[in-house]
C-alpha angles and dihedrals in degrees: 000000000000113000114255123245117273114252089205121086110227136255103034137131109269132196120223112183112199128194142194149120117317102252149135108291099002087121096044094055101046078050090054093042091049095050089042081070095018107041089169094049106126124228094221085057090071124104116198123188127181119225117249095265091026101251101120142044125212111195119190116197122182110207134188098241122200116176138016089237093061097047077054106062089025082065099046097048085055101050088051096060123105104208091054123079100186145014123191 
């Protein structure tokens, strides 16, 4: 199966929104995740909401992508993380 084409021109700024449970350390590791793939990610780029009962966190990071590649596996270390529900 040959990869199709990317429809994004890189490089370009690219928001990832993250969500999961509200608990101890839930921001700290998206953060960690998101620099494994995006060293040069800074904290101050990162949007955090609260959901409406305080349950959730929705967590929004706008990376420099540069590649496919790297939203891929960005992507993926995310989604197989417990501690995260959702990944767009």
């Amino acid at each position: 199966m040959t990869e199709q084409p990317s429809l994004i021109e890189y490089p370009c700024e690219f928001p990832i929104k993250i969500m999961g449970r509200a608990q101890k350390g839930f921001i700290q590791t998206v953060l960690n995740i998101v620099r494994n793939h995006a060293p040069d990610f800074e904290e101050t780029a990162l949007e955090v909401k609260t959901s409406k009962n305080g349950n959730y966190l929705s967590v929004t990071c706008t990376i420099c992508a540069i590649s496919r590649a790297q939203l891929d596996a960005l992507y993926q270390e995310l989604h197989d993380h417990p501690m995260i529900m959702l990944v767009f």
